[in-house]
Structures are given as structure tokens and as C-alpha cells.
C-alpha positions, 0 to 999 in steps of 0.5 A: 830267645831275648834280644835287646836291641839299642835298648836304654830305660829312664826313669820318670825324673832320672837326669840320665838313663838308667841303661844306655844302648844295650845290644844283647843277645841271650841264645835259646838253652843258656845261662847268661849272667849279668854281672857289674857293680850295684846301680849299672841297671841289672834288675832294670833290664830283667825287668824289661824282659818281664815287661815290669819295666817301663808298664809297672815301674814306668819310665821311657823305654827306647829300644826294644825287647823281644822275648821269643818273637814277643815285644815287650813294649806291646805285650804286658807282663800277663801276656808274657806270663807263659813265657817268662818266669820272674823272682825278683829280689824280694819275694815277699812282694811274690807272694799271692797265696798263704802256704807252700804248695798253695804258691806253687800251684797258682801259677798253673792254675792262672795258666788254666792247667789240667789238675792231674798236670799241676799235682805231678809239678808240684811234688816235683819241685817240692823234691827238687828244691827240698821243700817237702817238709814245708808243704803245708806251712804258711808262708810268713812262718818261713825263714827269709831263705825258705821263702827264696826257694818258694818264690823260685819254685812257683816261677819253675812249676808252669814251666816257662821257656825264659827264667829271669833271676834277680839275686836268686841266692842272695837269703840261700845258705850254701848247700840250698843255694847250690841244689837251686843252680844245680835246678838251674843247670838241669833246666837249661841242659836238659830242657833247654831253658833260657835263663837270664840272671843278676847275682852279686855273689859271683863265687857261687854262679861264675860256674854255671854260667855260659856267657857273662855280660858285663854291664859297664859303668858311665861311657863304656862299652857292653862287654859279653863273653866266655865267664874266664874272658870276662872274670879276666878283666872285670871290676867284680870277680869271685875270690877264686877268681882273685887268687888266680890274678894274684898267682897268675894262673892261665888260664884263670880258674873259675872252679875250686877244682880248676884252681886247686889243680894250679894251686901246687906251687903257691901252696909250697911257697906258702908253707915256708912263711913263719908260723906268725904269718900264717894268719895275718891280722887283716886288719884294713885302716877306715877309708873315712878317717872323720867318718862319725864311726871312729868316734868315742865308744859307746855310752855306759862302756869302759874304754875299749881296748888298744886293738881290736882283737885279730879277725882270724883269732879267738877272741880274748876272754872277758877278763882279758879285755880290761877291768870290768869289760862284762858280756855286752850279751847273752843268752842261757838255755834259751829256747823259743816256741812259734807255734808249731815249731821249736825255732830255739832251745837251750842255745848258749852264748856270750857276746863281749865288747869288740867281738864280731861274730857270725852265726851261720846254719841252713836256712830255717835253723833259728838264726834270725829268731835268736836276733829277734829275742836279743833285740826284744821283738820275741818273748823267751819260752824258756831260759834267759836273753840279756842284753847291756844287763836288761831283759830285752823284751821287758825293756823300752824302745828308748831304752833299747835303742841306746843297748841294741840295734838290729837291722833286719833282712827286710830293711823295709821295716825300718822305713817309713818316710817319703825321702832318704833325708827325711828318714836320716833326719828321723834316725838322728832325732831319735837317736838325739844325735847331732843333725847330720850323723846318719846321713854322713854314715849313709855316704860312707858305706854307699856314696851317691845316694841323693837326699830326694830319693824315695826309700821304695826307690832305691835298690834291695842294696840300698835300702838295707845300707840306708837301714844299717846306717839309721841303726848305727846314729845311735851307736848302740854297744851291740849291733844285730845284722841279719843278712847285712851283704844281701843285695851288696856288690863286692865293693859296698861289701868292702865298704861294710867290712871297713865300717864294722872293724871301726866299730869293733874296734871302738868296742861295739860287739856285732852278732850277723846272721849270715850265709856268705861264708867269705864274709864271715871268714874276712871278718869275723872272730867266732863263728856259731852254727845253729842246726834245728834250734840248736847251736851245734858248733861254736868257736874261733873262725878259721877252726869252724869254717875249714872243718865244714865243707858247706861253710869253708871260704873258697881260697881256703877250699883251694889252698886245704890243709893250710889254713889261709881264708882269704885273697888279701890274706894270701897278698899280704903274706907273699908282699 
């Protein structure tokens, strides 16, 4: 159905290749994931599927691309359009009506469908991907993962013969992230549609896939096959997948079933270690020992403490954190009306110096919206925010930026300059830091991103490290992320994780909005899920997190009723 044969793409002023001399061949009826590390080309050749590459971002194509007998190079992305359904990282840049069921329409009403035939799709994939409740919302009302489902389901309703997927549950929380594959799967069972995909978060596609294609890093081969075969050698793999290497199951697990099945043995070992080592501190030293992230905590702020509390603890209670240590946050019976919608009500919470916390819930829940009045851009409707002491949204620019940062899902927001260096040297001027600070912050959490580049240009993982690197030059006692791995391969998210301890460390507390349950369980110290506005569970990450199935990591899935969270966990107790 896709072939691509001795395929490379250069970009207009790229030294090299993007790709270089790409022979795939993706079967009628399967799912292929294309897997690799951040910047080996992944959205690059779905977009040449598409035909968006080279005729919208142009560029050379050598090679060719056919899809179902169609060349790539001869027929423009509207006369694959039949074909070939698209949802690219970013959505927003999807949209072309105002509301739900208007978006889900227009692809067959481009198409020249019978209305009888477009009514009967539309309730359909409004059931399927659980979006009947949203029908006649606009679509800028929606959460950042709402969105998601409907930019898939447009792309589904004229039912195209070639699905090209980039990211497609990187803003999903678990249980909508999971209906959306199970669509997926049926597609390909039951209908026979191809679909091609890129996905960072590996733990929850790995099972869904029949051929993975791993895409290679500078002078090695291609490698396509069997997701166990490839898992087995690749540089990217699932937790899961992690635990199997370390145990040296075989064959290697890619289910939590499967490896639950192998898990026997390694339980029994680990239930002999002392009670002390069973949640070790998980602590991991900076890889950037000068980086400007281990210096001074932040302005107004009494020392911080000696250590920073243990990831998988509780965390002290203010009292316990020195002298006159007080909330860095909070907020008290707060509650927010947008419109229609009661987004927040009465939602308690302290945020104190060093502690890191997730908040997590399904998509729509308030999570972003409780970010957004901490940081000032929503007014209360009732109760009270409080951040360093102040009303956020009472508060100045100029005042904020030394109290709060947020970096938002869609770091393009943030930016606003030509170049990389431009929008660093801006980042240090108005945080009056030392000229340099935001960009040596920017190649410790994603090295090799030149000072000439165009923000437009680089990745949805790029732009967002670019973003939370222009927040942190400011230093701010309190950082907000909303969605900080979206777009992240494992090893930038590594990198993030080592970041973010230095800065719990030095005291910053950090409050992330987050669907990626392995980060919250490598990282956090509490977790807060929100329901409907409302916060319905709240305290120590490892209570929250394995007594909910949606919100549980995968080792501790597999290694249940223990009590262990993560790979590096389970490697350090058997070291």
C-alpha cells in the first residue's frame, strides 16, 4: 500500500538530509510504527506519504513515494486526499470549522458525499471516540487532548484507505488514549486500513503494532520487523520492555500481561529486600554539573533544604522544611466558570518549596485551567489563588515572571522571534538575566539545536524544550508545565527529569499537568487528580498511582501488589 523506495528528503538550507535512502514497505491492512529517537525524520516521511513534503514544506525529494499506485511527487496533497488521512502533531493547525460535529463533517463534505452517508459517520465517530457530549462545543473551548480525538476523528469519517498518525496520543489521557488505538486496531482488523504511525510513548502503542521500523541514527541501516525483534535491540523502548532486558525474560514481553506472566521469580526476589529498600530515593546526580540549573535558589526564598525530599515519598510538611519555608502556592475553594462550563470548583491545594507534583485526570477535567489561574491569564470565580503571597491575576507581568512560569501545551505561544538566538537573547533581557543563561539551559535539556534556526522549524519537541528553557532563565520559585513530555523521546525526557530534580532540589516547586503516568511515577512526590473540576484524590505518588488502574505505571501493573514504580527502581534494589 506505501512504498518508499531509496527515499531522502533535504530541506531547503539543511547541510545534509533529513532521510537518507529509505526502502519501506508498509502491507495493505497493517499497522507499522515508526519508532527512533527525536530528529531521525519521523514526521518527515509521514509527511511524504501525505504529499506535505516536499510541495507545503518544500525541500528536495529524491526517491519516490507511492501510495496505493499514486506518486507522491505527481499528485499534490488534495489529490491524495481520498486516500490518505493525515493528523499531524499539532492539531490546532487541523482545524478548518468552528465546533465538533461541523469538523467531523467537512472532510466528507470536501469529498462530495451523500448527506444521508455523512450524518450516519458522524454519530458514528462521535460514539467511537467518545466525543457525543462535545458535538456542538466550539472547538477553542476544548482541552489540548479533546482536540486530539477530533482532529482524528475528521481524518477517520471519510474513511481513507491510509491513516498517517504523528503522535496521536501524546495530549490523550490513558483510558481515551487507549479507546482511540482500540479504533485503530479495529480499522486495520476489520476494514483493512493501513495505518502508518510515529509515537514517542512506546508503552502504549508497542502492542498494537505489527511491523515497527526503526528509523537509524547517522550511517546505519533501517531496521523493520517483529515489535519483540526490534524492541530487543532498539535505543528506544517501553518500560515494560525495560524490565524484560533487566530480568532477561525470553522472549522479551511487550504486554503487561505477557510480562506479568514472566514476572513470578523477580517478584519472589524482590520481596526479600528490607523494607527500606523497597522504594529507593531515585535520586540521579545532573548530567550538567556547571549547567546555570544547580545555581542559588531563587530570589526572596530562605535556603533550601539539604536534600530534596525522595520522589517516591510524601513530602514533608511545611513546618519540616526550615523555618519560615511557607506555600510557594495556593489555592482555597477555587473555582472557575468559562462560559457554559464549570471548568474548576472548590479545588484545594498547597504547593511547598521543593515539592514536585502531578496533576492528572482525563482530558477536559480542569487540569490546564487550574495552571492558567495560578499563573494569572484566568480570573477566579470564586475562592482564592495565591502565588509567592500575591493574586496572580492582580499581579504584573514583571512581577509574575520572578514568582511563576508556566510553559503551556502549545509552546508556540511563547514564541515570537525569527531565530533560536533571538528568542534566548529575549528570554535573558526580560528575565535581566547574564546574556547566555537561556540558551546554555536550552543545550542541557536538547543539545544540537543550532542558534539560526527558525522556532516554526523545529519540532513539537523542540519548540516546547525551547519554551521551558525561556521560562526557566528567570528562575521562577514556582514552575507550571502543562504537558512537558509531549513530543519528548525517552532520552530528552531523561534529560528533563534530571533538570527538574536540580530545580527541586534548589527549592523551585513544580506543579505539571500531565497524562504520562511513567513520568509522574518517576518523578513526582504527590499526585492530584481532578475529575469534572474537581480534585478528587490527593497525596503521596505511589498511594495514588497504584490504586488506579488508568494511572498505574507499567512495572507497577507487572509487579502488583508490590509496590515498585519504575525500571531504574527495580535495577538499583537487584544491584
Amino acid at each position: 500500500m506505501i512504498r518508499f523506495e531509496d527515499v531522502s528528503v533535504t530541506y531547503d538550507g539543511a547541510p545534509e538530509p533529513t532521510v537518507r535512502g529509505i526502502r519501506l514497505h508498509v502491507p495493505e491492512g497493517e499497522l507499522m510504527l515508526l519508532a527512533g529517537p527525536s530528529g531521525v525524520g519521523k514526521s518527515t516521511l509521514l509527511g511524504a506519504v501525505s504529499g506535505l513534503v516536499p510541495h507545503f514544506t518544500g525541500g528536495t525529494l529524491a526517491g519516490r513515494v507511492t501510495v496505493a499506485g499514486r506518486d507522491t511527487r505527481t499528485h499534490k496533497p488534495r489529490e491524495l486526499a481520498d486516500v490518505v488521512g493525515t493528523v499531524g502533531q499539532d492539531p490546532l493547525a487541523h482545524f478548518v470549522t468552528d465546533t465538533v460535529e461541523d469538523e467531523l463533517a467537512y472532510g466528507m463534505e470536501s469529498l462530495g458525499l451523500p448527506a444521508p452517508v455523512m450524518r450516519r459517520r458522524v454519530e458514528e465517530t462521535l460514539d467511537l471516540l467518545g466525543l457525543a457530549d462535545l458535538r456542538d462545543r466550539p472547538i477553542a473551548t476544548l482541552s489540548g487532548g479533546q482536540q486530539q480525538r477530533v482532529a482524528i476523528g475528521s481524518v477517520l469519517t471519510p474513511h481513507p484507505r491510509v491513516l498517517v498518525l504523528d503522535e496521536p496520543t501524546s495530549a490523550l489521557d490513558p483510558a481515551a488514549a487507549e479507546e482511540v488505538l482500540s479504533v485503530l486496531q479495529r480499522l486495520v482488523h476489520d476494514l483493512g486500513t493501513t495505518v502508518l504511525m510515529a509515537e514517542h510513548r512506546l508503552e502504549r502503542v508497542i502492542q498494537y503494532a505489527d511491523q515497527v521500523a526503526l528509523l537509524p541514527a547517522a550511517g546505519e541501516p533501517l531496521r523493520v520487523g517483529e515489535p519483540a525483534a526490534i524492541m530487543a535491540e532498539s535505543p528506544v523502548f517501553p518500560p515494560v520492555v525495560g524490565l524484560g532486558r533487566l530480568a532477561g525474560w525470553d522472549p522479551l514481553p511487550l504486554t503487561v500481561r505477557n510480562a506479568r506472566r514472566a514476572a513470578g521469580p523477580l517478584r519472589d526476589r524482590l520481596s526479600t529486600l528490607p523494607p527500606h529498600q523497597a522504594l529507593p530515593p531515585n535520586q540521579a546526580p545532573s548530567p550538567h554539573p556547571t549547567s546555570p540549573l544547580d545555581q542559588a535558589p531563587p530570589p526572596n526564598q530562605a535556603p533550601p533544604p539539604h536534600q530534596a525530599p525522595p520522589p517516591h515519598q510524601a513530602p514533608p510538611a511545611i513546618e519540616e522544611r526550615g523555618p519560615g519555608r511557607s506555600p510557594v502556592a495556593e489555592a482555597v475553594r477555587l473555582g472557575v466558570r468559562r462560559g457554559r462550563v464549570e471548568a474548576l470548583r472548590h479545588v484545594d491545594l498547597t504547593v511547598t518549596p521543593g515539592e514536585i507534583i502531578a496533576l492528572m485526570g482525563r482530558n477536559g477535567a480542569g487540569k490546564s485551567t487550574l495552571l492558567s489561574t495560578l499563573v494569572g491569564l484566568v480570573k477566579p470565580t470564586t475562592g482564592t489563588a495565591r502565588v509567592g503571597g500575591a493574586d496572580p491575576h492582580k499581579a504584573t507581568p514583571r512581577e509574575l515572571i520572578r514568582k511563576v512560569g508556566l510553559v503551556p501545551q502549545e509552546p508556540r505561544d511563547l514564541l515570537c522571534a525569527d531565530t533560536v538566538a533571538a528568542e534566548c537573547a529575549a528570554a535573558d533581557k526580560d528575565a535581566d538575566a547574564a546574556p547566555g543563561t537561556c540558551r546554555a539551559l536550552l543545550s542541557d535539556l536538547l543539545p544540537g539545536i543550532a542558534d539560526g534556526t527558525h522556532p516554526r522549524d523545529l519540532s513539537e519537541g523542540q519548540r516546547l524544550t525551547l519554551a521551558l528553557a525561556i521560562v526557566l532563565t528567570a528562575a521562577p520559585p514556582l514552575l507550571l508545565l502543562d504537558e512537558p513530555t509531549r513530543g519528548l523521546d525517552y532520552a530528552a525526557k531523561a534529560r528533563l527529569v534530571a533538570v527538574l530534580r536540580n530545580l527541586s532540589a534548589a527549592g523551585h516547586a513544580i506543579v505539571m499537568a500531565t497524562h504520562d503516568v511513567e513520568l509522574a511515577a518517576e518523578l513526582t512526590h504527590r499526585v492530584a487528580i481532578l475529575a469534572d473540576g474537581e480534585v478528587v484524590a490527593d497525596g503521596p505518588t505511589p498511594d495514588i498511582v497504584t490504586s488506579s488502574p488508568s494511572f498505574a505505571p507499567q512495572v507497577a501493573k507487572i509487579l502488583a501488589p508490590q509496590r515498585w514504580l519504575t525500571v531504574s527502581q527495580v535495577e538499583k534494589a537487584l544491584a
